[in-house]
C-alpha positions as CSV (number, residue, x, y, z in Angstrom):
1,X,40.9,-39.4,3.5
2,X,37.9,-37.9,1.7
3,X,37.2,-34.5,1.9
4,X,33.7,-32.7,0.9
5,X,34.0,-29.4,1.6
6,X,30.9,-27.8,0.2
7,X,27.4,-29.1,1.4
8,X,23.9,-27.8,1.9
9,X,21.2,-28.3,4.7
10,X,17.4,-27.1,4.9
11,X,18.4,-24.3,6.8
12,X,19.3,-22.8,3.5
13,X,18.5,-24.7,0.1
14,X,18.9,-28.4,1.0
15,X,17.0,-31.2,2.1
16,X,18.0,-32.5,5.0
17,X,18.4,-30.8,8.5
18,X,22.2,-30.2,9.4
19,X,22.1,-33.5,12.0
20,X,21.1,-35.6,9.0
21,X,23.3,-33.9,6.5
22,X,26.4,-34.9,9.1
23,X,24.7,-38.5,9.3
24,X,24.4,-39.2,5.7
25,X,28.4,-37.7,5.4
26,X,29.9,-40.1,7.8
27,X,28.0,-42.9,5.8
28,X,28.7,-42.1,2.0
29,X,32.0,-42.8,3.7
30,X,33.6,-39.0,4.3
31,X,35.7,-38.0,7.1
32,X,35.4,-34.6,6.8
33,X,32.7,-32.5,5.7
34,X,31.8,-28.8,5.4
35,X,28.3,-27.5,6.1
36,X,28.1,-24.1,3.9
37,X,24.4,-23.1,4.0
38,X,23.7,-19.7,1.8
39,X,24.5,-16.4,3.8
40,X,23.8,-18.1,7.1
41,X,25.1,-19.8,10.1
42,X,22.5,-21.1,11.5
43,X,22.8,-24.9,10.9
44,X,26.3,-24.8,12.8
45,X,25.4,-26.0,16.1
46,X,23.3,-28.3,15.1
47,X,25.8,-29.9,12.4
48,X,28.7,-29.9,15.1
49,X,27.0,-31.9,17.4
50,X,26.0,-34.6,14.8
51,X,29.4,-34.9,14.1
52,X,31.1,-35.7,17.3
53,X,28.2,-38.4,17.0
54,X,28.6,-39.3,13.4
55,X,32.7,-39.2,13.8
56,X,33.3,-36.9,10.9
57,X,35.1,-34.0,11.3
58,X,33.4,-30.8,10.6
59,X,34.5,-27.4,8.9
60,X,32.0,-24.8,9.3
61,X,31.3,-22.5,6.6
62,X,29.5,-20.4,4.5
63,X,28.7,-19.8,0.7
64,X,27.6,-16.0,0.7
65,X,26.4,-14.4,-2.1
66,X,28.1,-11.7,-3.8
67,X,28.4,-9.5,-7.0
68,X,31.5,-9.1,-9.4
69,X,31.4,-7.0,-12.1
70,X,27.7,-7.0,-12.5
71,X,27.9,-11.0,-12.2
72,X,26.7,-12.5,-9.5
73,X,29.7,-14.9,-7.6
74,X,29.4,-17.3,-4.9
75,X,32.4,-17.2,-2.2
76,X,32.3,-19.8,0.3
77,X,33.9,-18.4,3.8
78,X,35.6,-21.5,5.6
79,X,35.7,-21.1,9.8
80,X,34.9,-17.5,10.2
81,X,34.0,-16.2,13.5
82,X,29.9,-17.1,13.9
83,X,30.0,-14.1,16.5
84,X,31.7,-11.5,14.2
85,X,29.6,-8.4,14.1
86,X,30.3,-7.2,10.5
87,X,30.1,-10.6,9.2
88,X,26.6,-11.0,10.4
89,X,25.3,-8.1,9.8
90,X,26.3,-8.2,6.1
91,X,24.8,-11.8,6.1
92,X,21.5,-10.2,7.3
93,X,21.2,-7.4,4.8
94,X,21.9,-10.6,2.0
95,X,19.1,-12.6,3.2
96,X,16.8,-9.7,3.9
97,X,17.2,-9.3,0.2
98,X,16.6,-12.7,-0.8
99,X,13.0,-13.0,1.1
100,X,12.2,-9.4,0.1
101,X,11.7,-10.5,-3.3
102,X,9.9,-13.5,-2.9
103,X,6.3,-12.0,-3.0
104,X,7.4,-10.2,-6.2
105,X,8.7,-13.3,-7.7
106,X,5.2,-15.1,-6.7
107,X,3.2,-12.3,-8.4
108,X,4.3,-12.7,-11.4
109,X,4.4,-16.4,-11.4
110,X,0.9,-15.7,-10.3
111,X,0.2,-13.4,-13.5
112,X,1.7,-16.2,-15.8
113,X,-1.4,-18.6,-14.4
114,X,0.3,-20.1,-11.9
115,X,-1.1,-20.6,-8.6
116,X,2.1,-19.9,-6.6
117,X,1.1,-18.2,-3.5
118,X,3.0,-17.5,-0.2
119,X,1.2,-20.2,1.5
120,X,2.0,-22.5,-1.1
121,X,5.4,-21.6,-0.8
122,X,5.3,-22.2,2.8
123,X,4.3,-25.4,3.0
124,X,7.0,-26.4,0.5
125,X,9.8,-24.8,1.8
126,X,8.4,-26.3,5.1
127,X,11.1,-25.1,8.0
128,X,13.6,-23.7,6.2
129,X,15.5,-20.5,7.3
130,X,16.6,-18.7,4.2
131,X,13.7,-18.6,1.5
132,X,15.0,-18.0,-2.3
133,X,14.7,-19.1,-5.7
134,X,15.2,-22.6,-5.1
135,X,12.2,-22.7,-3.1
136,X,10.3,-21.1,-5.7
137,X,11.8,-24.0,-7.7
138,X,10.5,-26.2,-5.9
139,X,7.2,-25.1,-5.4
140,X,7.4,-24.9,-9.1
141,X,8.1,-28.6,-9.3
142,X,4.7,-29.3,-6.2
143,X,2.6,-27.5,-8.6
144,X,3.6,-29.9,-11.8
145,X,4.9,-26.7,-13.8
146,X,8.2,-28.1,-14.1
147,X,10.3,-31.5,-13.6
148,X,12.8,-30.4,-11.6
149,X,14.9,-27.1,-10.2
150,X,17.0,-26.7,-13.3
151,X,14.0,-26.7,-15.9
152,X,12.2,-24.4,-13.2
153,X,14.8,-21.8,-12.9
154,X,15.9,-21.8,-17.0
155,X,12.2,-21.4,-18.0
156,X,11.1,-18.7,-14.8
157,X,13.4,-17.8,-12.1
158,X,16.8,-17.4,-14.2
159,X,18.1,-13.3,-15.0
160,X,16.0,-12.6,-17.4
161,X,13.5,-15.1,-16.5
162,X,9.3,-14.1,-16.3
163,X,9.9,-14.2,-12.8
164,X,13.0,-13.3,-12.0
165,X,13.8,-9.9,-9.7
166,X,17.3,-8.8,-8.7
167,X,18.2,-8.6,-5.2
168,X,21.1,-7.0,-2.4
169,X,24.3,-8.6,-2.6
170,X,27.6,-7.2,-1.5
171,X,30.6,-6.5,-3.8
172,X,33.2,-9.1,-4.0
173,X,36.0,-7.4,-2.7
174,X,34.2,-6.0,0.1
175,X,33.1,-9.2,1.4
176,X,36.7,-10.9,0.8
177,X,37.0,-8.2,3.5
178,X,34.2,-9.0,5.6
179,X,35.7,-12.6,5.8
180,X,39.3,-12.5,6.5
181,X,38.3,-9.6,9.2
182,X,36.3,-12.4,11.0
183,X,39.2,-14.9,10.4
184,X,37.4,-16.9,7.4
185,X,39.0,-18.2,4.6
186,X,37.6,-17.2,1.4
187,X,37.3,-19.3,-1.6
188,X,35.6,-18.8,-4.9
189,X,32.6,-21.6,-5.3
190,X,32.6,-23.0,-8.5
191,X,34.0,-19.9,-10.4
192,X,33.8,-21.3,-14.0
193,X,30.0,-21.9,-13.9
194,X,26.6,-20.7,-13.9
195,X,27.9,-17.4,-16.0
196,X,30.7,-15.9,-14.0
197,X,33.9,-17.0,-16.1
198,X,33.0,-14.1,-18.8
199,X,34.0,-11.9,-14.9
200,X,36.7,-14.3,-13.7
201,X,39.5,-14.4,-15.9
202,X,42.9,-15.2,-14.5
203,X,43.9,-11.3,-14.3
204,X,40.7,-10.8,-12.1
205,X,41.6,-13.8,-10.0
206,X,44.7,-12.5,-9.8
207,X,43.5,-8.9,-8.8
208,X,41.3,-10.5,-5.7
209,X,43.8,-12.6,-4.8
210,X,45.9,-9.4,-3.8
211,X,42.8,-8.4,-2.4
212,X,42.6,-11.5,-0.5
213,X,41.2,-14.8,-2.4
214,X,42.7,-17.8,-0.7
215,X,41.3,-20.2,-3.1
216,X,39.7,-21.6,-6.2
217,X,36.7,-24.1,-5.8
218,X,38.2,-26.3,-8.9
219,X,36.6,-30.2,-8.9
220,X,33.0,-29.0,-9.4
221,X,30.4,-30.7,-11.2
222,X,30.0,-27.6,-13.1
223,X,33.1,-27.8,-14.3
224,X,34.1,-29.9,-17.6
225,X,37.6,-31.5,-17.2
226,X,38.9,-29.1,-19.5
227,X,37.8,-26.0,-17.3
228,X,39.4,-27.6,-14.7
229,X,42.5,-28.3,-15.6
230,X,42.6,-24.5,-16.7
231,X,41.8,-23.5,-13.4
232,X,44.2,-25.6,-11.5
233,X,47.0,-24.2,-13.5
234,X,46.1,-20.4,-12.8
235,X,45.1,-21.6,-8.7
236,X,49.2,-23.3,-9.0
237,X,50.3,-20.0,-10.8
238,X,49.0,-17.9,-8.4
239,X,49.8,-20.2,-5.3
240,X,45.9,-20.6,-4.1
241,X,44.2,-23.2,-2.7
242,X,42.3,-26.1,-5.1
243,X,38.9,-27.7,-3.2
244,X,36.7,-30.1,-4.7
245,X,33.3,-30.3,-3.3
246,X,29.5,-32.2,-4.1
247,X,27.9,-28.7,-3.5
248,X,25.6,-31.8,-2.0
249,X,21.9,-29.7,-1.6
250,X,20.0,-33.4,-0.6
251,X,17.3,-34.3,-3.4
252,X,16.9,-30.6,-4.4
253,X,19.6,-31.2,-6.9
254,X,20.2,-34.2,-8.4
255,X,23.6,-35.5,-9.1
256,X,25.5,-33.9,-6.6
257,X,26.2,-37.0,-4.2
258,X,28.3,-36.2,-1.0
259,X,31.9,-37.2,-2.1
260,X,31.2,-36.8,-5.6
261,X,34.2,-34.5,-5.9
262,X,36.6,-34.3,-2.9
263,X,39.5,-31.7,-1.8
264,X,42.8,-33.3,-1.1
265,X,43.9,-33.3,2.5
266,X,47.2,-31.2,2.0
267,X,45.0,-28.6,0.6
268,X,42.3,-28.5,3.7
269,X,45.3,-28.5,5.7
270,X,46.4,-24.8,4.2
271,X,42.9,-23.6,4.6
272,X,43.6,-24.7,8.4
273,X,46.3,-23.1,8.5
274,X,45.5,-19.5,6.9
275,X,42.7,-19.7,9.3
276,X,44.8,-20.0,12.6
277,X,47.2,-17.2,10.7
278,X,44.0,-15.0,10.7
279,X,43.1,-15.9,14.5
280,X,40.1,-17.6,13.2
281,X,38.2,-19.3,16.9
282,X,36.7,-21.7,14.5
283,X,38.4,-24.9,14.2
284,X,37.4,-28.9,13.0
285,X,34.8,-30.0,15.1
286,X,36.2,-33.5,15.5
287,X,39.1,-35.0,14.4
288,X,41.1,-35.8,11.0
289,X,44.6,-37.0,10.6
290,X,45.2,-34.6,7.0
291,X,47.5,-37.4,5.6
């Protein structure tokens, strides 16, 4: 059984709408897939009825932005409750704060010479429902500044970047919180990259697993098979789950095929599980035998 549990659509930072995200799942040959848009829920409808017609089963999530230490981390909430008050309304105040520094990031792009204005960046982001930085990229990439997201946020949109402005995002604990009040399972997304392993050592993991952490996001393209194998000995120490994902975004990032990296099925069955112990209402839309 293959097993993508960490996937983008256009309603945050991907490419293709949540229908064809589902479509394009059931054909790289998966049989289940996660749909974990940034800080929303909004492709979930859409992505649950594409998979009773694709035949893949669904797990709904979320990868929601958060802080640690001063570092920003990326937990990914699997089957919360869509309806849960709390839960929304902290996944409000995070995208408020990412579009509330758009224009910013556009004026200064605009006082480097570059001609990135919010209509520009509308018409490139076309209907997406969370604007952010990779939409910035993006436009970025339109314009002919840059190749591609990566050179677009290490050159501008990067901390420290010309154009780079901080923004709202709850503390990590907090939102652990958050989740496992709205019956979600919370694990950490690619914990070794991007500049958060200076925060996440194995006594911190260990700390917010008390607090808790029900996982480690371990087969991750930004993680070198060395940083892996390091991680899935302190996940088997500390008896959390290890997922493997694409952290698929469509062509806004290349590389990340769905089914490049999978999660085993005993291992989606314990996130199943911890969800039902939480009284998560969210189950698999569809069905997979976990064997």
């Amino acid at each position: 059984m293959t097993i993508d549990l960490h996937t983008h659509s256009r309603v945050s930072d991907g490419t293709a709408s949540p229908r064809d995200l589902v479509h394009a799942a059931a054909a790289a040959g998966l049989q289940v897939v996660a749909i974990t848009d940034h800080d929303t829920t909004l492709g979930w409808d859409e992505a649950a009825a594409a998979a009773v017609e694709a035949g893949v089963a669904l797990v709904r999530g979320i990868e929601v932005s958060t802080r640690f230490r001063g570092a920003g981390v990326h937990l990914l909430a699997y089957l919360p409750d869509a309806g849960d008050a709390a839960l929304q309304e902290e996944l409000s105040r995070i995208v408020r704060g990412r579009e509330d520094r758009v224009p910013t990031m556009l004026a200064r792009l605009r006082e480097l010479g570059i001609p990135a204005t919010e209509e520009a960046l509308a018409a490139s982001a076309g209907d997406s429902e969370v604007t952010g930085r990779p939409h910035v990229a993006d436009l970025l990439v339109r314009l002919g500044v840059v190749r591609d997201r990566d050179q677009a946020f290490a050159e501008y949109l990067s901390d420290g970047g010309p154009a780079f402005v901080d923004r709202y995002a709850p503390e990590l604990p907090a939102m652990l919180s958050v989740v496992r009040a709205a019956g979600g399972v919370p694990v950490l997304a690619h914990p070794w990259g991007r500049g958060s392993a200076h925060v996440l050592d194995e006594r911190a993991i260990a700390g917010l697993r008390d607090q808790g952490l029900a996982g480690i996001e371990v087969d991750h393209l930004d993680h070198d098979p060395g940083t892996r194998d390091r991680l899935r000995a302190i996940a088997q120490r500390l008896d959390l789950v290890v997922t493997g994902s694409s952290d698929h975004h469509g062509t806004g990032k290349t590389g990340h095929d769905l089914g490049c990296e999978t999660t085993a099925p005993d291992q989606l069955a314990r996130i199943l599980d911890l969800a039902a112990s939480l009284g998560s209402p969210t189950t698999l839309i569809g069905k997979a035998e976990l064997t």
